[in-house]
C-alpha positions as a Markdown table, in Angstrom:
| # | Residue | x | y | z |
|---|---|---|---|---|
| 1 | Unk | 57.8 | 128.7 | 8.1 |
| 2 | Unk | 54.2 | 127.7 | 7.2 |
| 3 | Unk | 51.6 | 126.9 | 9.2 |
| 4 | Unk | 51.8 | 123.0 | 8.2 |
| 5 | Unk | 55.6 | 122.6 | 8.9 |
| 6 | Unk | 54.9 | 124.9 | 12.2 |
| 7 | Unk | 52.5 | 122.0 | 13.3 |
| 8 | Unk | 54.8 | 119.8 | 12.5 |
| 9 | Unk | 57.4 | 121.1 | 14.5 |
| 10 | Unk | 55.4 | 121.4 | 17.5 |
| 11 | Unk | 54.1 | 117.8 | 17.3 |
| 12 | Unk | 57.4 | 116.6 | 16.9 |
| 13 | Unk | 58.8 | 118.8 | 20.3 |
| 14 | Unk | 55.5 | 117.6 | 22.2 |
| 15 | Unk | 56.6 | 113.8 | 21.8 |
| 16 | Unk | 60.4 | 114.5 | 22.1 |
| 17 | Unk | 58.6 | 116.2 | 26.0 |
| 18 | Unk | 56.6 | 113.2 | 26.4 |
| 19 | Unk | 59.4 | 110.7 | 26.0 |
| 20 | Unk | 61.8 | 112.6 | 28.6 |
| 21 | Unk | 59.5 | 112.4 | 31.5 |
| 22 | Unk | 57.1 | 109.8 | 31.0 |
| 23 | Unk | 53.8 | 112.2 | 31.2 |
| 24 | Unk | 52.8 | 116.1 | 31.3 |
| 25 | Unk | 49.7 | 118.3 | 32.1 |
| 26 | Unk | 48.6 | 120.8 | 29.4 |
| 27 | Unk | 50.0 | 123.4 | 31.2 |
| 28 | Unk | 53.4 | 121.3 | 31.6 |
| 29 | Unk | 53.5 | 120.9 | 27.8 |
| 30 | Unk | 52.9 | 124.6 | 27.0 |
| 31 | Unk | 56.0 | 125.7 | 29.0 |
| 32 | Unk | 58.1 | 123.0 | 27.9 |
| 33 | Unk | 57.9 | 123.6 | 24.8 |
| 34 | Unk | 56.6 | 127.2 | 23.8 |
| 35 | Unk | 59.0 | 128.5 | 26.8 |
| 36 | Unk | 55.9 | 129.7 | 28.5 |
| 37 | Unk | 52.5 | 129.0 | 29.5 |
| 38 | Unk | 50.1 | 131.4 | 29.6 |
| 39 | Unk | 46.3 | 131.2 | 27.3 |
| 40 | Unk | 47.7 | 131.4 | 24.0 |
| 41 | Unk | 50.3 | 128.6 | 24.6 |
| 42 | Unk | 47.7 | 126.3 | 26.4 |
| 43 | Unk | 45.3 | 126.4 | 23.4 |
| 44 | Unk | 48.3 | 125.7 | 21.7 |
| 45 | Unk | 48.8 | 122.8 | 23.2 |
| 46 | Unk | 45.9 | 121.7 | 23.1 |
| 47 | Unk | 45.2 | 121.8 | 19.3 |
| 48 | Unk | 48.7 | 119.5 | 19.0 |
| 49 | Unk | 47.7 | 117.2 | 21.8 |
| 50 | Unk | 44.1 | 116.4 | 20.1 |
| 51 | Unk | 45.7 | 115.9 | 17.1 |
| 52 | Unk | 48.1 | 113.0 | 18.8 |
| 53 | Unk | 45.2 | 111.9 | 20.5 |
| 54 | Unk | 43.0 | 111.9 | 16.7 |
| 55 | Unk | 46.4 | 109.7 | 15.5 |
| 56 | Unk | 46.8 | 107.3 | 18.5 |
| 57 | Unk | 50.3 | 108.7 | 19.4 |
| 58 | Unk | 49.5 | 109.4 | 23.1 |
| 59 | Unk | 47.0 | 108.6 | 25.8 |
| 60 | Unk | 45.2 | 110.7 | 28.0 |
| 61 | Unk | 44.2 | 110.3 | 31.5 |
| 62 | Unk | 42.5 | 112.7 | 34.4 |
| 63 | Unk | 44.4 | 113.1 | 37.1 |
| 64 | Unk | 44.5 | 111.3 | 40.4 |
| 65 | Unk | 43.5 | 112.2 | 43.4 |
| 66 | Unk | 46.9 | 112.0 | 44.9 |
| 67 | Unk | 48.5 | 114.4 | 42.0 |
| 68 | Unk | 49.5 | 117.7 | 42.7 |
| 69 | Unk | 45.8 | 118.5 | 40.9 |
| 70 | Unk | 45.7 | 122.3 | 40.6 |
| 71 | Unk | 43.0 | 122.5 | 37.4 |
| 72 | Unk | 42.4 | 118.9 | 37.2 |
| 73 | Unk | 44.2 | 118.7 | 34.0 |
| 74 | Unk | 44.5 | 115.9 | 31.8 |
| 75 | Unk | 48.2 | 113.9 | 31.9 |
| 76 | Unk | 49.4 | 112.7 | 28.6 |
| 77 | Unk | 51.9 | 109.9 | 27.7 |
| 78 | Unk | 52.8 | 108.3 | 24.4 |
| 79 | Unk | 51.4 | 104.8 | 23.2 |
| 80 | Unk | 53.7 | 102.3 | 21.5 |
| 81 | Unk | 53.0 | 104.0 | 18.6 |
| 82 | Unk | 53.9 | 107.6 | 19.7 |
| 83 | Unk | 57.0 | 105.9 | 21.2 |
| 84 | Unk | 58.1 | 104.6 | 17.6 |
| 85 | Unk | 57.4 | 107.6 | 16.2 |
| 86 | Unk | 59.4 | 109.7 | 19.1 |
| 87 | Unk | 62.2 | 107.5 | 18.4 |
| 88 | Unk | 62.3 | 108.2 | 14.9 |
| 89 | Unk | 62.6 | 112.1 | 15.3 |
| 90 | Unk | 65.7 | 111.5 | 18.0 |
| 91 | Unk | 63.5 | 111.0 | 21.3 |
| 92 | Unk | 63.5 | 107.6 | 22.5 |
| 93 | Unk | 61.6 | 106.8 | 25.3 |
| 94 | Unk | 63.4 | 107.3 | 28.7 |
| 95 | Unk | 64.6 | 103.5 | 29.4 |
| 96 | Unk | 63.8 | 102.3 | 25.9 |
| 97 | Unk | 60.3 | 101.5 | 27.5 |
| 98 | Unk | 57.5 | 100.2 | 24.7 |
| 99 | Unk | 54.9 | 102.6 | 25.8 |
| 100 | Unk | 54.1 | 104.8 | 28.9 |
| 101 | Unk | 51.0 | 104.2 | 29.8 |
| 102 | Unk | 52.6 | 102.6 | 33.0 |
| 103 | Unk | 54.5 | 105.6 | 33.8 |
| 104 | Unk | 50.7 | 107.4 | 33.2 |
| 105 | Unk | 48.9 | 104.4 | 35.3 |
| 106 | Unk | 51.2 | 105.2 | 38.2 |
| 107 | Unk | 51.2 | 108.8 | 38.5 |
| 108 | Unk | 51.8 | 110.2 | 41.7 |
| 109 | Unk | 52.8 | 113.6 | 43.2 |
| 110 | Unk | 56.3 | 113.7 | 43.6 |
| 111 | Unk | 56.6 | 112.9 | 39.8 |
| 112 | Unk | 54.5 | 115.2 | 38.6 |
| 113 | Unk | 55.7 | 118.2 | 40.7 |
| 114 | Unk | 59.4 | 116.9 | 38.9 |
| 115 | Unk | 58.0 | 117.5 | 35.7 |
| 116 | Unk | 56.8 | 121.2 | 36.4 |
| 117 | Unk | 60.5 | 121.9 | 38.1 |
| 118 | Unk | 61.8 | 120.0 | 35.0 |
| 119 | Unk | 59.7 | 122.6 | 32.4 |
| 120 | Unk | 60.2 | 125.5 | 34.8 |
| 121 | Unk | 63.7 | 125.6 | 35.0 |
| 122 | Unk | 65.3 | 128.3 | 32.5 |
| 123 | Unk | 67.7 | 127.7 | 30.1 |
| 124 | Unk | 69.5 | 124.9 | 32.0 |
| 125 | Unk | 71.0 | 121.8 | 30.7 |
| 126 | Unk | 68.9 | 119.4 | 32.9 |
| 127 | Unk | 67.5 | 115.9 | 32.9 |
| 128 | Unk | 64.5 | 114.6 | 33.9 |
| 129 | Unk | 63.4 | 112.7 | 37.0 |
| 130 | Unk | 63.1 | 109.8 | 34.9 |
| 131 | Unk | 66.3 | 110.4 | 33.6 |
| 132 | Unk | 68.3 | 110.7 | 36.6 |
| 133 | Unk | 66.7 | 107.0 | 37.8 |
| 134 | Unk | 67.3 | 105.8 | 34.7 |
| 135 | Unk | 71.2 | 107.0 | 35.3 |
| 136 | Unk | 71.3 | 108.9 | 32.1 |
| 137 | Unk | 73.3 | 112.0 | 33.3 |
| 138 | Unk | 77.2 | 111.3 | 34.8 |
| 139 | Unk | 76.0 | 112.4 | 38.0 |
| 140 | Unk | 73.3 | 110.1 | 39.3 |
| 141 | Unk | 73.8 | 109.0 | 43.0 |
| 142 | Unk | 75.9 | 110.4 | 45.8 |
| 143 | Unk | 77.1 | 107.9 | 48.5 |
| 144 | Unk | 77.2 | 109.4 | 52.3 |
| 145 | Unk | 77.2 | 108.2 | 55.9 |
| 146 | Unk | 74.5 | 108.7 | 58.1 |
| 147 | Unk | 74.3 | 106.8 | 61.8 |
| 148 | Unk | 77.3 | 103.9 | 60.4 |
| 149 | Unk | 75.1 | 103.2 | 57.1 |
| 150 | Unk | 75.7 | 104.4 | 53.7 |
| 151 | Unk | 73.3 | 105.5 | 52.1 |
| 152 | Unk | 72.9 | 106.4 | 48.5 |
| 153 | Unk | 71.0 | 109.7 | 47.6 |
| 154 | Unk | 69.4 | 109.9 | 44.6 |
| 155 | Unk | 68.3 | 113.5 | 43.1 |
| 156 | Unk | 65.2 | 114.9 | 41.6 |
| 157 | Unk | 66.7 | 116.4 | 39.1 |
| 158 | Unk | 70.1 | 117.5 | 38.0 |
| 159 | Unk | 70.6 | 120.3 | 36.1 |
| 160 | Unk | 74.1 | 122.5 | 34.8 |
| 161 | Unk | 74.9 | 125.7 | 36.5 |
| 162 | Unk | 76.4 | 128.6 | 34.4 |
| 163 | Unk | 79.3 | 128.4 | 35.6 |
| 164 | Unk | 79.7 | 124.7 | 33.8 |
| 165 | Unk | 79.2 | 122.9 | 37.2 |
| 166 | Unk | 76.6 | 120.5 | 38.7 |
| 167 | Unk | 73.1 | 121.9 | 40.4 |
| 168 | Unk | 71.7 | 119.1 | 42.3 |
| 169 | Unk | 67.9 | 119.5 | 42.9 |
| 170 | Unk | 65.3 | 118.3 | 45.7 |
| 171 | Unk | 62.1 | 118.5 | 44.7 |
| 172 | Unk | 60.0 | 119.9 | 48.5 |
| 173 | Unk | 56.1 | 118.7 | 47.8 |
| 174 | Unk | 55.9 | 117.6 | 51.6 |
| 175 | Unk | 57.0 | 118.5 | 55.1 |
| 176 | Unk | 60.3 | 116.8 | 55.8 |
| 177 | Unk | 60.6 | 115.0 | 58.8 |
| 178 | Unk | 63.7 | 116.2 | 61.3 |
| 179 | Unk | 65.6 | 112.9 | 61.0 |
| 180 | Unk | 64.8 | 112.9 | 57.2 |
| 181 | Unk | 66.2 | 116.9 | 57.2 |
| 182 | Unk | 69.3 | 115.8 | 59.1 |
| 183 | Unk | 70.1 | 113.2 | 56.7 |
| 184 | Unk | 70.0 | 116.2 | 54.1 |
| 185 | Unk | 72.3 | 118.2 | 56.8 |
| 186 | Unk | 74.8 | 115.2 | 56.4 |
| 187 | Unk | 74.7 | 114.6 | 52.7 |
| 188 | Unk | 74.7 | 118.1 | 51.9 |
| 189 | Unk | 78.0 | 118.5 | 54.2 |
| 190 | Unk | 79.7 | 115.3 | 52.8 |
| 191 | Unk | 78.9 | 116.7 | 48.9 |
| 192 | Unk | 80.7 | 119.7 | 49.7 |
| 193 | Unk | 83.6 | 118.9 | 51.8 |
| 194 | Unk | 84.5 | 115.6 | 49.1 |
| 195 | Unk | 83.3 | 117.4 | 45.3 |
| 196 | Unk | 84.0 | 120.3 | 43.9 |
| 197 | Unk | 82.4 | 120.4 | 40.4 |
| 198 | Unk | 78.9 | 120.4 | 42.1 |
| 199 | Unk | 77.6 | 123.9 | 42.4 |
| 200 | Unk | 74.8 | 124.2 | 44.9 |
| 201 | Unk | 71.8 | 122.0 | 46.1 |
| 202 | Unk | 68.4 | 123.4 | 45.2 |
| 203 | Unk | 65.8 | 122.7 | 46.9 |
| 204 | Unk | 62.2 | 123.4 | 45.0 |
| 205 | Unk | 59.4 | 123.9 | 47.0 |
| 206 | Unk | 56.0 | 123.3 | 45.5 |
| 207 | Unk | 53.9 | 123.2 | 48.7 |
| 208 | Unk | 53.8 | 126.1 | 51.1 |
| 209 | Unk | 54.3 | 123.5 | 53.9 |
| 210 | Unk | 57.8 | 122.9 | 52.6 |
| 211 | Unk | 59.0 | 126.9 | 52.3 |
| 212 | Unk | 60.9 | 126.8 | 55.7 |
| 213 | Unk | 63.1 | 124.1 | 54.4 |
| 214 | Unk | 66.1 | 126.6 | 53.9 |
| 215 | Unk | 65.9 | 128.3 | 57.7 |
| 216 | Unk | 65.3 | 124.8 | 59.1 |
| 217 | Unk | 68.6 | 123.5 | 57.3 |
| 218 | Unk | 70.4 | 126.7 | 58.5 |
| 219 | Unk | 69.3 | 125.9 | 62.3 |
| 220 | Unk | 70.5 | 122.2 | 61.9 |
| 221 | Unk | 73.8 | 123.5 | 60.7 |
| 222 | Unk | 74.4 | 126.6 | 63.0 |
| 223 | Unk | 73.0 | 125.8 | 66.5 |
| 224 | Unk | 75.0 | 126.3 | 68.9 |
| 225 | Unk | 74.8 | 122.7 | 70.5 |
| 226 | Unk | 76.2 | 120.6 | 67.4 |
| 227 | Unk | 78.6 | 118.9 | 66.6 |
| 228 | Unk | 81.3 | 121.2 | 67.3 |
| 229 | Unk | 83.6 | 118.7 | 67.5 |
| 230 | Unk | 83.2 | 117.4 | 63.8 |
| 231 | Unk | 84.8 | 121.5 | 63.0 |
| 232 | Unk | 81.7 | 122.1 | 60.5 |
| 233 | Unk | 81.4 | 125.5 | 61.6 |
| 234 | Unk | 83.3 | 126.7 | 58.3 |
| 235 | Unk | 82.4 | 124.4 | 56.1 |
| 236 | Unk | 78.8 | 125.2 | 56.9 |
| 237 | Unk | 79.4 | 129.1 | 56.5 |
| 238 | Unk | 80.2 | 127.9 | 53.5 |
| 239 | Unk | 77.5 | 125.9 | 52.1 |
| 240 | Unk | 75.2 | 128.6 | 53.4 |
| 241 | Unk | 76.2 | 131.0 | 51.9 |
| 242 | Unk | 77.5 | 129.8 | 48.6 |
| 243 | Unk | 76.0 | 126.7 | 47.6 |
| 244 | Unk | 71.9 | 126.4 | 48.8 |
| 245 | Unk | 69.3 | 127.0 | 46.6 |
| 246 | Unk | 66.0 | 127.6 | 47.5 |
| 247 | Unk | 63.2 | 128.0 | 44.7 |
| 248 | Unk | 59.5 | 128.6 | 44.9 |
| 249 | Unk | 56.8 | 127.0 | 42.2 |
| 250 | Unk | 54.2 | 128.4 | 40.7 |
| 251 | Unk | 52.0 | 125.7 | 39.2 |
| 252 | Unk | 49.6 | 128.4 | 37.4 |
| 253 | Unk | 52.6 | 129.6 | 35.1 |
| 254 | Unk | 55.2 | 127.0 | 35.5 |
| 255 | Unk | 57.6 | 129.2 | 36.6 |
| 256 | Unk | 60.5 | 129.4 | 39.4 |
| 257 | Unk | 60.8 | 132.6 | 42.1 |
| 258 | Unk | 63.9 | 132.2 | 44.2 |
| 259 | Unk | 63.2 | 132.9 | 47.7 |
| 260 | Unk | 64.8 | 134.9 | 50.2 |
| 261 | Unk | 64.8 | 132.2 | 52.8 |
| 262 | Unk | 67.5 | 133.8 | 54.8 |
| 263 | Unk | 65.0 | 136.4 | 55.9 |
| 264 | Unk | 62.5 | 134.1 | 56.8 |
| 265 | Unk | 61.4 | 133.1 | 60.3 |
| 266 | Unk | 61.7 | 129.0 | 60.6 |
């Protein structure tokens, strides 16, 4: 392949990117679509992203204070004109949205630390934040009881396992409050007792405040003054031991260490 049809390629890959999660960093961009980001692959992207920028096919913005803001990258997202042309090589924007310079308007943490699980995650069938609220994959929402309500969970990301089965993810990029962990506890337990084509639940942690999540959860669902009387004491063996996840970011290289979180102290 040439050089020229090589640029082509890339451009086309970069807007396909853009149109599945609304907006990516350099960095984001260089994993998702070299496979992985390092300098060559960031200068890469950054000769196709001026070139989109030189055509009016995408928009760039700094990013906000309240980002996840490791280099103070620039976000991109496509203009109605990048969205056209995304469309027209088999991307359309996520929602059949016009443009998504909302999507970059509104940036906020959460979304962004999606969008570097989303990249980070290898070789995995798996939709994007955006995605999975617009109800794109199958599995979208998962309805449990907590205190008499029903609530209706909604995940970060989902993603297919290897073994041809449903990985729920939780993006961690804050601390989570004990009543919000025990409604985890009770959705995670409900999941597992009622569906058996989901895999695990993996949580991915892209703060160091949010690392003890795993030895927290294991507390909730082993102390010795809970619930006994609901019998969970198997079916949390269980879902300790076979289905929770628990994934460490690494926002320099956009990649995904599993941690050991059963050795950890809570």
């Amino acid at each position: 392949m040439n050089k020229k049809h090589q640029g082509e390629l890339y451009r086309k890959e970069v807007l396909k990117l853009l149109a599945r999660v609304g907006y990516a960093s350099t960095r984001q961009i260089a994993k998702g679509v070299w496979k992985r980001c390092d300098v060559s692959t960031r200068k890469m992207a950054g000769r196709t992203l001026r070139w989109l920028l030189d055509e009016r096919l995408i928009v760039s913005r700094r990013e906000s204070k309240g980002v996840i803001n490791v280099n103070s990258e620039l976000l991109y997202a496509l203009t109605s004109k990048g969205t056209m042309e995304a469309r027209r090589v088999g991307s359309p924007l996520v929602a059949e949205k016009l443009h998504a310079r909302d999507y970059l308007k509104n940036s906020h943490s959460h979304r962004t630390a999606c969008n570097s699980v989303f990249v980070a995650l290898p070789n995995q069938v798996v939709w994007s934040e955006l995605e999975v609220r617009a109800k794109i994959p199958r599995l979208h929402t998962f309805n449990y009881t907590f205190e008499d309500n029903v609530i209706s969970k909604i995940p970060d990301l989902i993603a297919v396992t290897p073994e041809n089965r449903w990985e729920w993810l939780e993006v961690e990029n804050s601390w989570r409050s004990e009543k919000d962990l025990l409604k985890v506890r009770d959705c995670i337990r409900a999941m597992f007792r009622r569906e058996n084509h989901i895999g695990c639940m993996h949580f991915v942690v892209t703060v160091p405040g949010a690392r003890t999540i795993g030895t927290r959860l294991a507390k909730l669902m082993t102390s010795e003054n809970f619930d006994n009387y609901l019998n969970t004491g198997e079916l949390d063996t269980q879902i300790l031991e076979n289905h929770l996840k628990i994934s460490v970011l690494n926002h320099e290289t956009m990649t995904l260490t599993e941690l050991d979180w059963k050795k950890q102290k809570g």
